[in-house]
CHARMM-style PDB file with segment names, atoms N, HN, CA, C and O in Angstrom:
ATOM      1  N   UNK     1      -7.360 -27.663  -4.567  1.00  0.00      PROA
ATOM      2  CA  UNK     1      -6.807 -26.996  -3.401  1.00  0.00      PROA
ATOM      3  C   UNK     1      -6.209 -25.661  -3.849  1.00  0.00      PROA
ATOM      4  O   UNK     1      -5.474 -25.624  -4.836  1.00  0.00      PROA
ATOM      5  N   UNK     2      -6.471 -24.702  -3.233  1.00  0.00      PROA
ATOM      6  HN  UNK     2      -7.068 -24.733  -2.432  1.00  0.00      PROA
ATOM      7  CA  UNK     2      -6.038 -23.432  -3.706  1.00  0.00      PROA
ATOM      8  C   UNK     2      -4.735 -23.378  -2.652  1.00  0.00      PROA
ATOM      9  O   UNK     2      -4.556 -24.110  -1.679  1.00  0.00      PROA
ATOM     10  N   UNK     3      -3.605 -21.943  -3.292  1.00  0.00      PROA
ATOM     11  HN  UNK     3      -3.751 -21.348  -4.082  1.00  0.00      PROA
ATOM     12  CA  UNK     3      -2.746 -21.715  -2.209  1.00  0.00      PROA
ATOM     13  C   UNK     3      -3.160 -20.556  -1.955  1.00  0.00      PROA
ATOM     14  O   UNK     3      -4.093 -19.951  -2.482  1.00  0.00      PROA
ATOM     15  N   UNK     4      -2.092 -20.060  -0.704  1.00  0.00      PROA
ATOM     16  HN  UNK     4      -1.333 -20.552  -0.277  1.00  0.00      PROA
ATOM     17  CA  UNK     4      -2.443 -19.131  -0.045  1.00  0.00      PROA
ATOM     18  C   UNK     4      -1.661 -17.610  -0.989  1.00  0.00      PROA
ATOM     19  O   UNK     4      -0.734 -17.341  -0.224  1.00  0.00      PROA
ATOM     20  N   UNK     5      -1.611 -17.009  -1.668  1.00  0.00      PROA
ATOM     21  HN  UNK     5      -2.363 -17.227  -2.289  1.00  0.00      PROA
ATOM     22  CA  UNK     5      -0.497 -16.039  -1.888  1.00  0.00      PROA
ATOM     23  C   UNK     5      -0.612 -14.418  -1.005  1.00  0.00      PROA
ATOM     24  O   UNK     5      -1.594 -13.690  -0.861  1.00  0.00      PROA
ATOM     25  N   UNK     6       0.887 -14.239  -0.498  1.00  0.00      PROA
ATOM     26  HN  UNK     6       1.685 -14.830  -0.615  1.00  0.00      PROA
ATOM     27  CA  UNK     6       0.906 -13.237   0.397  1.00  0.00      PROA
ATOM     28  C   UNK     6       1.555 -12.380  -0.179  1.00  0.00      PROA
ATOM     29  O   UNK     6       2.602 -12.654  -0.766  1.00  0.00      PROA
ATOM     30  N   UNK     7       1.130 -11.365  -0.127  1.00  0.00      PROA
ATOM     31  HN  UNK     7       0.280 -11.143   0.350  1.00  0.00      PROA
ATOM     32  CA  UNK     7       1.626  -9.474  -1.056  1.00  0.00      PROA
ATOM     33  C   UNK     7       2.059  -8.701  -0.281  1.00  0.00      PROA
ATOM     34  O   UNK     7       1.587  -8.892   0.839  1.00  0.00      PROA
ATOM     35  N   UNK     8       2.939  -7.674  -0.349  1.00  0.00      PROA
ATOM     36  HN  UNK     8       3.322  -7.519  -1.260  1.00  0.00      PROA
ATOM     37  CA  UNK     8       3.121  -6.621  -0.026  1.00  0.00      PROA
ATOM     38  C   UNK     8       3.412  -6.137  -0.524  1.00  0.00      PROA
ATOM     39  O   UNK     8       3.983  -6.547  -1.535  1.00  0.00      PROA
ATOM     40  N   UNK     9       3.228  -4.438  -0.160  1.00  0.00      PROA
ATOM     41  HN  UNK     9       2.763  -4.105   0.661  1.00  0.00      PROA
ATOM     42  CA  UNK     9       3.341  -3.376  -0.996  1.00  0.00      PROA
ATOM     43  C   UNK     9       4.282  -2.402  -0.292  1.00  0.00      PROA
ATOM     44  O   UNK     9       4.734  -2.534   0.845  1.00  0.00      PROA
ATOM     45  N   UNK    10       4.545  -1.219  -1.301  1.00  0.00      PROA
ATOM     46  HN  UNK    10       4.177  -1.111  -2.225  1.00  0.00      PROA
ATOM     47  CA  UNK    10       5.526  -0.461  -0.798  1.00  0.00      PROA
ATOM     48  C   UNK    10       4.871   0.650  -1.664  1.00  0.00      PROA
ATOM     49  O   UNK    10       4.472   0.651  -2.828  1.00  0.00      PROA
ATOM     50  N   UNK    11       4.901   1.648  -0.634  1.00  0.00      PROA
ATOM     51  HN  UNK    11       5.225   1.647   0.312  1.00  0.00      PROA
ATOM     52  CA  UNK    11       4.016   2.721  -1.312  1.00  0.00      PROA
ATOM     53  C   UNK    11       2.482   3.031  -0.910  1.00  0.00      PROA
ATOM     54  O   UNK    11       2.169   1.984  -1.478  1.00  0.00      PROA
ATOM     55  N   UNK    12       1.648   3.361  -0.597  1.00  0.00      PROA
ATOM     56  HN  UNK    12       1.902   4.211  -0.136  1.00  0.00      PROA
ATOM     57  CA  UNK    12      -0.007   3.144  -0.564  1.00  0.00      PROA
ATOM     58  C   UNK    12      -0.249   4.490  -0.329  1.00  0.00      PROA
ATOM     59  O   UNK    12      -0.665   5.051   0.685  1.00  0.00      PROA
ATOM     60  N   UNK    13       0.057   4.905  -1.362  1.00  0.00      PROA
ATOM     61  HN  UNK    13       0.395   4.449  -2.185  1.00  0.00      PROA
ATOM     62  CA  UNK    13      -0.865   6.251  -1.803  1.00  0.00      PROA
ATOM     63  C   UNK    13      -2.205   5.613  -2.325  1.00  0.00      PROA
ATOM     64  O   UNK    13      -2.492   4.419  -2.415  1.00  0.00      PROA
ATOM     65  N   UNK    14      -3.057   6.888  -2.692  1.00  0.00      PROA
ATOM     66  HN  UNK    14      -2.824   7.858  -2.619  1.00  0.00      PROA
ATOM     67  CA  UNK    14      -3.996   6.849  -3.256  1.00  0.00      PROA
ATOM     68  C   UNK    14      -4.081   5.557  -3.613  1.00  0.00      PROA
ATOM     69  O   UNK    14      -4.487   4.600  -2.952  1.00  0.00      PROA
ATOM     70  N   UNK    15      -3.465   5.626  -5.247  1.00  0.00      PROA
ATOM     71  HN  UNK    15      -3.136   6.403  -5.784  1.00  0.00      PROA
ATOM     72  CA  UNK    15      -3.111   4.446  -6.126  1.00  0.00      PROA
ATOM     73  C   UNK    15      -2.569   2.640  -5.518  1.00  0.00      PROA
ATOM     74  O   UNK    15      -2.968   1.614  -6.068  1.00  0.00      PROA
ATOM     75  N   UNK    16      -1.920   2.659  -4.694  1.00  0.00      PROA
ATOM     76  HN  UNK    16      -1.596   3.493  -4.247  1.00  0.00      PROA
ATOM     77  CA  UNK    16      -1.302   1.653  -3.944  1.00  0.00      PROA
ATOM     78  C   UNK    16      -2.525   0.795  -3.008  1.00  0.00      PROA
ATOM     79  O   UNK    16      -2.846  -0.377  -2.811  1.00  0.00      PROA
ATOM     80  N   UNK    17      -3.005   2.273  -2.545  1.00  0.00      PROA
ATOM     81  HN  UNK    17      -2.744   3.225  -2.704  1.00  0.00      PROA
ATOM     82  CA  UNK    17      -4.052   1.577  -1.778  1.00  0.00      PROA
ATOM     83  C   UNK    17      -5.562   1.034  -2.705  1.00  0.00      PROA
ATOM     84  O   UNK    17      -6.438   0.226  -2.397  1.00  0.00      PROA
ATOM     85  N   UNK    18      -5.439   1.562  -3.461  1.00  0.00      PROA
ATOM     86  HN  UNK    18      -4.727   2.218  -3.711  1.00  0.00      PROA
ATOM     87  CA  UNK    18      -6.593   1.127  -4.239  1.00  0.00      PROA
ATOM     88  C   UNK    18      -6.183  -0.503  -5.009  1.00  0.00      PROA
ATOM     89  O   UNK    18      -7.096  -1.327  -5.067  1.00  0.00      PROA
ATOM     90  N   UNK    19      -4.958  -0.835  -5.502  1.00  0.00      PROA
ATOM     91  HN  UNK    19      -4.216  -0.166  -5.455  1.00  0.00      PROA
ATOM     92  CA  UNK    19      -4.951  -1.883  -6.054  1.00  0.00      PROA
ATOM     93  C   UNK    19      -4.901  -2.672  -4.919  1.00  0.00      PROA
ATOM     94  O   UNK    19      -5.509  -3.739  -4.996  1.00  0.00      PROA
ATOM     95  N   UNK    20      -4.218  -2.367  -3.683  1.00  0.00      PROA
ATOM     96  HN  UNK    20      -3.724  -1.500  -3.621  1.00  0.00      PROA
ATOM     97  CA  UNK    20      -4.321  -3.634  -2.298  1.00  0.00      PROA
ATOM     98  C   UNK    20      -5.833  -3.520  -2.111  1.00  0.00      PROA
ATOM     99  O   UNK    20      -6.136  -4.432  -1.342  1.00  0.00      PROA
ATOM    100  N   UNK    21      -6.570  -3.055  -2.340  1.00  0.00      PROA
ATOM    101  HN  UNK    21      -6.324  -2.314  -2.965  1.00  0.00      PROA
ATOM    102  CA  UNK    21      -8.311  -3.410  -1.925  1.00  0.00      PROA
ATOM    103  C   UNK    21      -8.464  -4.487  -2.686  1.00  0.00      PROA
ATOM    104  O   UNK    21      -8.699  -5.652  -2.365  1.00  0.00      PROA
ATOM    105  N   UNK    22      -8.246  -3.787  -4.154  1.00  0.00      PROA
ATOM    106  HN  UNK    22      -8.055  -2.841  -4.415  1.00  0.00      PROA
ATOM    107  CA  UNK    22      -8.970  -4.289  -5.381  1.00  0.00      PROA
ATOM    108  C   UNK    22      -8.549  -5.924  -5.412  1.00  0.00      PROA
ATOM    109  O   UNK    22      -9.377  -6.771  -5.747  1.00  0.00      PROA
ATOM    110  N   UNK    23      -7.508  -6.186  -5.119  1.00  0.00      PROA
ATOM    111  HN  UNK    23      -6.835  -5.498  -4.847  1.00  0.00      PROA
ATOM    112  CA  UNK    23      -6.696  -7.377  -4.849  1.00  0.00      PROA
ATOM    113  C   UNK    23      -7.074  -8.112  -3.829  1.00  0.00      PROA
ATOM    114  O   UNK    23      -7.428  -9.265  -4.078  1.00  0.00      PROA
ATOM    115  N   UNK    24      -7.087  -7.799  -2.914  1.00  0.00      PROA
ATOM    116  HN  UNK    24      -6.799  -6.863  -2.711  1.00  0.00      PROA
ATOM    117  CA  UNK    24      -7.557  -8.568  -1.367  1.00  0.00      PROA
ATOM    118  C   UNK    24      -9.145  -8.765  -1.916  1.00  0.00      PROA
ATOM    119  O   UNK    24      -9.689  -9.854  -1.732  1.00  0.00      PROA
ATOM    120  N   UNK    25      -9.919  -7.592  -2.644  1.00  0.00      PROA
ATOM    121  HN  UNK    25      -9.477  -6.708  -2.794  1.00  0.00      PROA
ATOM    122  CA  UNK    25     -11.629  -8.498  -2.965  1.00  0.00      PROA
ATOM    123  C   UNK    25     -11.405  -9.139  -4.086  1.00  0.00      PROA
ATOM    124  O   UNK    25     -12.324  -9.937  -4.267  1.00  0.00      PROA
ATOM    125  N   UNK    26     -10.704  -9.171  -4.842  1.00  0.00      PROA
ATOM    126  HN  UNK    26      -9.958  -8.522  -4.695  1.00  0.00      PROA
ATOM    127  CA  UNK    26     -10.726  -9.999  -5.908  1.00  0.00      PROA
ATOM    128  C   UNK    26     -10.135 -11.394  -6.380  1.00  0.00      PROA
ATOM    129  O   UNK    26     -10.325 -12.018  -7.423  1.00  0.00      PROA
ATOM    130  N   UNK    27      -9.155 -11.751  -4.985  1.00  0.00      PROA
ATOM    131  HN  UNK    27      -9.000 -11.244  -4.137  1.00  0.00      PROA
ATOM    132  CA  UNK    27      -8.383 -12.863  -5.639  1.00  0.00      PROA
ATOM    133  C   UNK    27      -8.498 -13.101  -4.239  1.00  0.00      PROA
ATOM    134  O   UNK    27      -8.058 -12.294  -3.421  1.00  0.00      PROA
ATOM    135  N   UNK    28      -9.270 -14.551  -3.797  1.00  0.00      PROA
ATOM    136  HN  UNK    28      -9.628 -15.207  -4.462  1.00  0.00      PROA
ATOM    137  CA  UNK    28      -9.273 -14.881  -2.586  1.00  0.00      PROA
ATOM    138  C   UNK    28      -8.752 -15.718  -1.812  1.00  0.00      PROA
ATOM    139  O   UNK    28      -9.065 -15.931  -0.640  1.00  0.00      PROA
ATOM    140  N   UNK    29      -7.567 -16.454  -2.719  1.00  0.00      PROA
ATOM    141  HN  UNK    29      -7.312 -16.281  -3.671  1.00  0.00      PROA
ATOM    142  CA  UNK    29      -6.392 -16.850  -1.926  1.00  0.00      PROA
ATOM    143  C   UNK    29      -4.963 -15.869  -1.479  1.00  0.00      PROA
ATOM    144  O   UNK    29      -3.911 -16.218  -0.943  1.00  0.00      PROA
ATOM    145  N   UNK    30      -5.576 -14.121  -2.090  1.00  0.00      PROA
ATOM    146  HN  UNK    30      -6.431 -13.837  -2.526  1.00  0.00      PROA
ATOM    147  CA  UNK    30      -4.373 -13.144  -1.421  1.00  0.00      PROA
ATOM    148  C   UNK    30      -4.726 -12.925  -0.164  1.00  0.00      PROA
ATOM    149  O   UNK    30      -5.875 -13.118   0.233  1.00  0.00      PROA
ATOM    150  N   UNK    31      -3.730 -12.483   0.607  1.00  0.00      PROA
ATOM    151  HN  UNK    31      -2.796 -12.326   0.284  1.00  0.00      PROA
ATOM    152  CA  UNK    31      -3.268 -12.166   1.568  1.00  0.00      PROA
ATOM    153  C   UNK    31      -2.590 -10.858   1.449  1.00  0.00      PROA
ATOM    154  O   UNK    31      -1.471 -10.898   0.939  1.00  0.00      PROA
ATOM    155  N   UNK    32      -3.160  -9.420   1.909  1.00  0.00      PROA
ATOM    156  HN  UNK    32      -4.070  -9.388   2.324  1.00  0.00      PROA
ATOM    157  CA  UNK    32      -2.048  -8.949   2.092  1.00  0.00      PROA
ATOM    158  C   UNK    32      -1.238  -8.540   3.133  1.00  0.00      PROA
ATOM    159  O   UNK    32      -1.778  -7.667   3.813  1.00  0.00      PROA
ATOM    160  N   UNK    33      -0.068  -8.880   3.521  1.00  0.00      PROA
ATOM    161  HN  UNK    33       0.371  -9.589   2.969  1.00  0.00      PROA
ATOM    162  CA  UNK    33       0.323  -8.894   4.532  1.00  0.00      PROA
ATOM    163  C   UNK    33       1.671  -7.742   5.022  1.00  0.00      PROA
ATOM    164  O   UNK    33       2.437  -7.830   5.982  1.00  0.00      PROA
ATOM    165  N   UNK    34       1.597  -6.905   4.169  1.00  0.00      PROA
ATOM    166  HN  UNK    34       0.975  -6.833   3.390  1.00  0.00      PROA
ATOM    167  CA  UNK    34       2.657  -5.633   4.452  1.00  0.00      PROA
ATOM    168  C   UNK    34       2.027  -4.533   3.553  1.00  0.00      PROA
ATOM    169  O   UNK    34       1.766  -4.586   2.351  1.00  0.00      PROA
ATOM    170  N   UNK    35       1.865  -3.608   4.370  1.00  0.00      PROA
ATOM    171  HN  UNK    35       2.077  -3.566   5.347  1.00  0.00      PROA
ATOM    172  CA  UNK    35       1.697  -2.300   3.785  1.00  0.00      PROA
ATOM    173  C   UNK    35       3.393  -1.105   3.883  1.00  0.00      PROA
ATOM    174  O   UNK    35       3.943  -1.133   4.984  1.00  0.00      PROA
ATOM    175  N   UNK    36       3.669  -0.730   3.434  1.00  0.00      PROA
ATOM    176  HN  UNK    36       3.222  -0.707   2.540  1.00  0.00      PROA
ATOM    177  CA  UNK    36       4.729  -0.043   4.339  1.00  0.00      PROA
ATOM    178  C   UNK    36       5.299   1.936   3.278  1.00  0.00      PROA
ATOM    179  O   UNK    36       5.662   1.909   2.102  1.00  0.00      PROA
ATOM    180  N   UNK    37       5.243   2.793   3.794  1.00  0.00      PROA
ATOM    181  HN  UNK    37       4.948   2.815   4.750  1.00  0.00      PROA
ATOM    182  CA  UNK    37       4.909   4.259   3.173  1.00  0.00      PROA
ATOM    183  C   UNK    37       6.221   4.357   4.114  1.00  0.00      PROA
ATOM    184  O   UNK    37       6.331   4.344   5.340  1.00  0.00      PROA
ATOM    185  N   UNK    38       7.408   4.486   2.819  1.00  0.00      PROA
ATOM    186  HN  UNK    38       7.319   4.496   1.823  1.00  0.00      PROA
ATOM    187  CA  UNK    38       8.732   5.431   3.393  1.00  0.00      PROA
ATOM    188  C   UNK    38       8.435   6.760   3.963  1.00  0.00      PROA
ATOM    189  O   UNK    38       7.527   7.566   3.759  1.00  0.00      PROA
ATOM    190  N   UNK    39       9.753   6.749   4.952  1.00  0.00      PROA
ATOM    191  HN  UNK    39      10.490   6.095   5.118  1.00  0.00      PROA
ATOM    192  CA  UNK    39       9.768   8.281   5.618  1.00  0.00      PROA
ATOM    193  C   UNK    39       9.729   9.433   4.959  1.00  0.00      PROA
ATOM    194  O   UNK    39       9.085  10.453   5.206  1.00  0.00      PROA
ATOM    195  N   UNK    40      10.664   9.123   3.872  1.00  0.00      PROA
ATOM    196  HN  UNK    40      11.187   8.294   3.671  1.00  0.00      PROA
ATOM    197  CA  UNK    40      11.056   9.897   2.377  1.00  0.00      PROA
ATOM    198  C   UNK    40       9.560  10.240   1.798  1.00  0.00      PROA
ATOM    199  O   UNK    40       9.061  11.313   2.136  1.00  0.00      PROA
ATOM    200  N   UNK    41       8.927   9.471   1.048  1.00  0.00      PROA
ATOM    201  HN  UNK    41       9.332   8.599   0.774  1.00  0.00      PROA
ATOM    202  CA  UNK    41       7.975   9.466   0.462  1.00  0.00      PROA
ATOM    203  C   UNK    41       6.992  10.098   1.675  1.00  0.00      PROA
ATOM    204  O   UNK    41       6.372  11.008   1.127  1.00  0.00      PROA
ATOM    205  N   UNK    42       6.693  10.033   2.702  1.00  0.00      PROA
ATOM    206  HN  UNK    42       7.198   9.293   3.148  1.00  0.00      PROA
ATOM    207  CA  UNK    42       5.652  10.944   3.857  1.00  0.00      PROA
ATOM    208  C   UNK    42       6.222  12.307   3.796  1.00  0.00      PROA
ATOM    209  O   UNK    42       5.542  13.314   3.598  1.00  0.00      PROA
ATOM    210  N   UNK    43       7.804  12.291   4.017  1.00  0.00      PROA
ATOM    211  HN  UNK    43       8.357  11.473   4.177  1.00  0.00      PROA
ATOM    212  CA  UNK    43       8.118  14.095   4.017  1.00  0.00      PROA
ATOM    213  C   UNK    43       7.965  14.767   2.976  1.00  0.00      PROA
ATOM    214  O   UNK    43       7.386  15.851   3.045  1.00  0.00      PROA
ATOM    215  N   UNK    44       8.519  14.210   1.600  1.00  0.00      PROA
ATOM    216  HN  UNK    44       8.989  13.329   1.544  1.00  0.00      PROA
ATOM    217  CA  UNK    44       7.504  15.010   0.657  1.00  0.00      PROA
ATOM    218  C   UNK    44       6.506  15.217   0.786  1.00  0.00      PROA
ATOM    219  O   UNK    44       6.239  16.380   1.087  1.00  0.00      PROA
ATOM    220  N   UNK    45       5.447  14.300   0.648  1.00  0.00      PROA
ATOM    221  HN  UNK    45       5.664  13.355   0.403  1.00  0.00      PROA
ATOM    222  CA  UNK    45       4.213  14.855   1.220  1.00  0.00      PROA
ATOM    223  C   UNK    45       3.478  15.968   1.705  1.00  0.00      PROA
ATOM    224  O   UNK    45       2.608  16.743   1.309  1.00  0.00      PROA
ATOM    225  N   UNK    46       4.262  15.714   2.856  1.00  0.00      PROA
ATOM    226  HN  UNK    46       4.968  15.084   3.177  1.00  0.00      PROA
ATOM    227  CA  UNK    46       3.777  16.749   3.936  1.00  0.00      PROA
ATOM    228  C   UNK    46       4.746  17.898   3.801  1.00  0.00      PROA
ATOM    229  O   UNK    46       4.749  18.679   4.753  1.00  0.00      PROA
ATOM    230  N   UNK    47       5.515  18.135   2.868  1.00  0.00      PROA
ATOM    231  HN  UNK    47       5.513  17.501   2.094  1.00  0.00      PROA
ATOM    232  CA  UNK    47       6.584  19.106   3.070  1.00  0.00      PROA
ATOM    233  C   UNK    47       5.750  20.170   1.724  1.00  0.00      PROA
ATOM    234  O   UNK    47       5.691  21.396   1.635  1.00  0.00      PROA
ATOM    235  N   UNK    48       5.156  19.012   0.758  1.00  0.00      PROA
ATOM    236  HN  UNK    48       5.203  18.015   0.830  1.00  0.00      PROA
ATOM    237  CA  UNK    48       4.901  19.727  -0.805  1.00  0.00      PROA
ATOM    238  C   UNK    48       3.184  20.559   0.059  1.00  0.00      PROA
ATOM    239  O   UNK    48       2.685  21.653  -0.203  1.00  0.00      PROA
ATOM    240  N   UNK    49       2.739  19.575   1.004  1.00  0.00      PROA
ATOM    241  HN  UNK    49       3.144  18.686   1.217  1.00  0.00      PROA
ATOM    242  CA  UNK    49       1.615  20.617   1.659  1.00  0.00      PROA
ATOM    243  C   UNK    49       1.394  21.241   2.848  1.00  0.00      PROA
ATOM    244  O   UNK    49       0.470  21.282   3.661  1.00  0.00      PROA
ATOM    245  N   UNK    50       2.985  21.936   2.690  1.00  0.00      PROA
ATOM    246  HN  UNK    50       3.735  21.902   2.030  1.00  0.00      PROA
ATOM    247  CA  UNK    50       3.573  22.634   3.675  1.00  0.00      PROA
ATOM    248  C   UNK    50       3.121  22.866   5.630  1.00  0.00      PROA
ATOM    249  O   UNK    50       2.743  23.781   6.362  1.00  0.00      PROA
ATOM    250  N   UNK    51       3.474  21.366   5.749  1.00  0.00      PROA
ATOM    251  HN  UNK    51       3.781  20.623   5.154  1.00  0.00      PROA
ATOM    252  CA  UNK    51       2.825  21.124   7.150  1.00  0.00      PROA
ATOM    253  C   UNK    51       3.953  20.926   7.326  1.00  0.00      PROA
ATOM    254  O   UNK    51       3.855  21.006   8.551  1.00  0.00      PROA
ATOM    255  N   UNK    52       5.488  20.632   7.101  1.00  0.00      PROA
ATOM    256  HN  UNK    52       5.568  20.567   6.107  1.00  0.00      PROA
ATOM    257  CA  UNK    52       6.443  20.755   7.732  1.00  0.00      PROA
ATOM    258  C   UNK    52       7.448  21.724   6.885  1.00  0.00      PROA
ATOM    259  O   UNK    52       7.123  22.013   5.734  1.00  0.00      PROA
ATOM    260  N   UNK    53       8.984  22.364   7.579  1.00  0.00      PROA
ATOM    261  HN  UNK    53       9.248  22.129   8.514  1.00  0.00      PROA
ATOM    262  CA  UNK    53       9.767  23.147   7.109  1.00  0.00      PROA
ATOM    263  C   UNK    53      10.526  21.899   5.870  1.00  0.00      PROA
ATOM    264  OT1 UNK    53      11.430  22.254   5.113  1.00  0.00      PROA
TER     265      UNK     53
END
């Protein structure tokens, strides 16, 4: 009997999002069940590619 294991992440850049793929096809009792990209971490972002002041 396999279990179920459920992940979340914090972060899904590039990198973040690539290991939640790689994870969800590779281990098929994961689950992932939270993605979540701080406000903080988006305004840099968008601030370093000057789409906001």
């Amino acid at each position: 009997m396999s279990q179920i294991t459920n992940i979340g992440f914090i972060g899904t850049g590039r990198i973040g999002t690539y290991h939640a793929k790689k994870i969800e096809h590779n281990i098929p009792e994961a689950s992932v069940v939270l993605l979540w990209i701080s406000i903080i971490q988006k305004r840099k972002h968008l601030h370093k590619n000057s789409l906001i002041a």
